[in-house]
C-alpha positions as CSV (number, residue, x, y, z in Angstrom):
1,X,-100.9,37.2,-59.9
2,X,-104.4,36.4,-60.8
3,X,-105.9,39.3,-59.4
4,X,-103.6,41.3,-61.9
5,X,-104.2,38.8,-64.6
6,X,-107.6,40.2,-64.4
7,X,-107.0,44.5,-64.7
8,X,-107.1,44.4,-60.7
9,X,-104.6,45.9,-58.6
10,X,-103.0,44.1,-55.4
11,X,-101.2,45.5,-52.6
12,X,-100.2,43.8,-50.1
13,X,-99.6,45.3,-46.8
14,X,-97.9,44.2,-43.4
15,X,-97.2,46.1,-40.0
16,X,-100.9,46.5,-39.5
17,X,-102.8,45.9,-36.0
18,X,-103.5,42.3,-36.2
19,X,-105.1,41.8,-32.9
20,X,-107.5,44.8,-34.4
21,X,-108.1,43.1,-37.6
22,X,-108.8,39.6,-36.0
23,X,-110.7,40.8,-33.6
24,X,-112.8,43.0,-36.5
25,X,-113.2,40.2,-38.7
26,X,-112.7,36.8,-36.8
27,X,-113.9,37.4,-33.8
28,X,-115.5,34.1,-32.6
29,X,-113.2,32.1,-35.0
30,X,-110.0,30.2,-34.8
31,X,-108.9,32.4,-37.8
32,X,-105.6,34.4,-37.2
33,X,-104.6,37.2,-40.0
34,X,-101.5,37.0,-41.3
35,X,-101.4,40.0,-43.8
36,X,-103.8,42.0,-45.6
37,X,-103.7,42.5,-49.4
38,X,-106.5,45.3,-51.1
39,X,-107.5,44.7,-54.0
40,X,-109.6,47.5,-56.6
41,X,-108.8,50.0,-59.1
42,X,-105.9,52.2,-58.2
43,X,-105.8,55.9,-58.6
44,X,-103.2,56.7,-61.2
45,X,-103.1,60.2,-60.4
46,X,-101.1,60.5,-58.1
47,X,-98.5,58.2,-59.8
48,X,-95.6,60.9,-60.8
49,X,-93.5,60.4,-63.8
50,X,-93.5,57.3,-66.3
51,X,-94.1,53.6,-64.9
52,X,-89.8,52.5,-64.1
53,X,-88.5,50.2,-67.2
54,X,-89.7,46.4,-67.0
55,X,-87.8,43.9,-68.6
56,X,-89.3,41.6,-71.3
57,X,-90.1,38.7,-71.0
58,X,-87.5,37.3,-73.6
59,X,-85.3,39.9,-71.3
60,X,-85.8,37.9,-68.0
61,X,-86.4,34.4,-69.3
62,X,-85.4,31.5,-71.1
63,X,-87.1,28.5,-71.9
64,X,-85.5,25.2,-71.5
């Protein structure tokens, strides 16, 4: 959520190769990847159509 506080974009993406990706970025550490999430500035052109309805937040929430 920060990451899109900020204008960012986040994706984050599992069924990768994650002996590959340890091996390509820990190797030689105890680190283990667990899921990888990319983060930039998407390419809205190939978005098709308008962005799906999102409800408000007085739609989806009530304070107590």
């Amino acid at each position: 959520m920060a990451i899109r506080a900020i204008g960012l974009d986040a994706g984050a993406m599992g069924g990768f190769d994650k002996k590959a990706a340890d091996e390509e970025f820990f190797k030689g550490t105890s680190f283990k990847s667990n899921f990888l999430c990319n983060i930039g500035y998407g390419d809205v052109s190939g978005i098709k159509g308008p962005r799906p309805y999102r409800l408000t937040f007085d739609e989806a929430c009530q304070i107590i």
